[in-house]
C-alpha positions in Angstrom: 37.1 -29.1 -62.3 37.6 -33.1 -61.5 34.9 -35.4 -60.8 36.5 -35.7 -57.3 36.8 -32.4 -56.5 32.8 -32.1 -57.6 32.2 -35.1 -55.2 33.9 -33.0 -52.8 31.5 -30.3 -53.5 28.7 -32.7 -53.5 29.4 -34.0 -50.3 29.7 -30.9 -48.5 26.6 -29.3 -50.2 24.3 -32.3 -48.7 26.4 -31.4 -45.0 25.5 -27.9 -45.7 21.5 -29.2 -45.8 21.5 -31.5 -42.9 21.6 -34.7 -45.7 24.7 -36.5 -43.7 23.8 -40.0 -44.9 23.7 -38.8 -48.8 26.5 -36.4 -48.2 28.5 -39.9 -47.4 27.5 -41.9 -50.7 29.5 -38.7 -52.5 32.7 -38.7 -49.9 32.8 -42.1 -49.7 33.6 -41.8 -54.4 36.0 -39.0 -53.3 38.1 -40.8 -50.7 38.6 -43.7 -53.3 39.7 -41.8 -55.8 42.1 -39.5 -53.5 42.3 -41.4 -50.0 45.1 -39.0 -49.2 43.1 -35.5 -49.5 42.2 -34.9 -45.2 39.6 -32.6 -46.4 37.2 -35.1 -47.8 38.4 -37.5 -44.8 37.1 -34.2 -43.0 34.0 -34.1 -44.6 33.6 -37.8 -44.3 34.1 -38.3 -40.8 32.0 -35.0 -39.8 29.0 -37.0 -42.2 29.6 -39.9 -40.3 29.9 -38.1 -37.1 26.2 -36.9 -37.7 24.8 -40.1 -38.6 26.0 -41.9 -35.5 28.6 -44.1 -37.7 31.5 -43.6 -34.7 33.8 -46.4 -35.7 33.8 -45.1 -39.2 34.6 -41.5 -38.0 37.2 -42.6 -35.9 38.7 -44.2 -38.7 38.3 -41.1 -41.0 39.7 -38.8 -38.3 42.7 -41.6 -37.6 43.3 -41.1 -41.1 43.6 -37.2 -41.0 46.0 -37.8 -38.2 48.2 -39.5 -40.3 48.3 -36.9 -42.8 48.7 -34.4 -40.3 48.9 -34.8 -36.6 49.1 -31.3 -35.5 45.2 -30.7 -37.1 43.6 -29.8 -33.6 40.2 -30.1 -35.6 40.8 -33.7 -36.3 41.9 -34.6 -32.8 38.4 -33.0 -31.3 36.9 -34.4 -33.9 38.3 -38.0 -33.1 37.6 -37.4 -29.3 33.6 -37.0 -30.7 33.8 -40.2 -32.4 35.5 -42.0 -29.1 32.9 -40.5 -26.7 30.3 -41.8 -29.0 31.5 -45.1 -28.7 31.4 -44.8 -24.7 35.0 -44.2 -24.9 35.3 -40.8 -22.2 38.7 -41.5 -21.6 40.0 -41.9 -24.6 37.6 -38.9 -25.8 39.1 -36.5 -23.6 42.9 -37.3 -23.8 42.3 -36.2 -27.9 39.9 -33.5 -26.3 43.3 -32.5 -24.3 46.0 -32.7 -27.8 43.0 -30.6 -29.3 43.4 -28.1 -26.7 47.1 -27.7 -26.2 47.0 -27.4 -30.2 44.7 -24.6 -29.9 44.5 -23.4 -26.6 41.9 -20.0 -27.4 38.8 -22.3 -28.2 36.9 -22.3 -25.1 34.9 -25.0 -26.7 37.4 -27.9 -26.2 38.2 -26.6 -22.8 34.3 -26.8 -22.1 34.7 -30.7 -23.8 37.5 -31.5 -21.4 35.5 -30.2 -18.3 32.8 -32.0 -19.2 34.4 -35.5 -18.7 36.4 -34.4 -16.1 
């Protein structure tokens, strides 16, 4: 195994456990050594996400975007980070793309009522 892919592991182990702000030290190594890998962006932004950190999860989810813009979980997950930052709006047009991308999860619909 690599040293990033056990980062990786690392990272998501401390999620697992409700550690977000160590699970971030050990995504923040991975996403130097691979910025391009949208799973440990994933894993990043979701850490940040718990932690509060919304400008740093928007950018991790902006990122994931990039590498693919059809991942309905990184658009939702985006809209989080915007609502955080008392950005509805914004929060429920990516609510919306997350939606239309994967229009079975009741859950985003519930989102988009919500700010409505």
């Amino acid at each position: 195994m690599s040293e990033t892919y056990d980062l990786f592991q690392q990272g998501r182990a401390h999620l697992r456990k409700g550690r977000a702000a160590q699970a971030t030290v050990a995504l923040e190594k991975a996403k130097r050594r691979e910025p391009d890998k949208a799973s440990i962006r994933e894993a990043l932004g979701i850490a940040y996400l718990r932690i509060q950190r919304y400008e740093e999860a928007e950018q991790e989810f902006r990122a994931m975007l990039e590498l693919s813009p059809t991942d309905h979980y990184a658009h939702y997950a985006l809209g989080r980070a915007l609502e955080g930052q008392g950005r509805a709006t914004e929060a429920n047009g990516q609510y919306k793309l997350a939606s239309s991308l994967r229009p079975q999860s009741a859950h985003y619909a519930s989102r988009i009522r919500d700010l409505d």
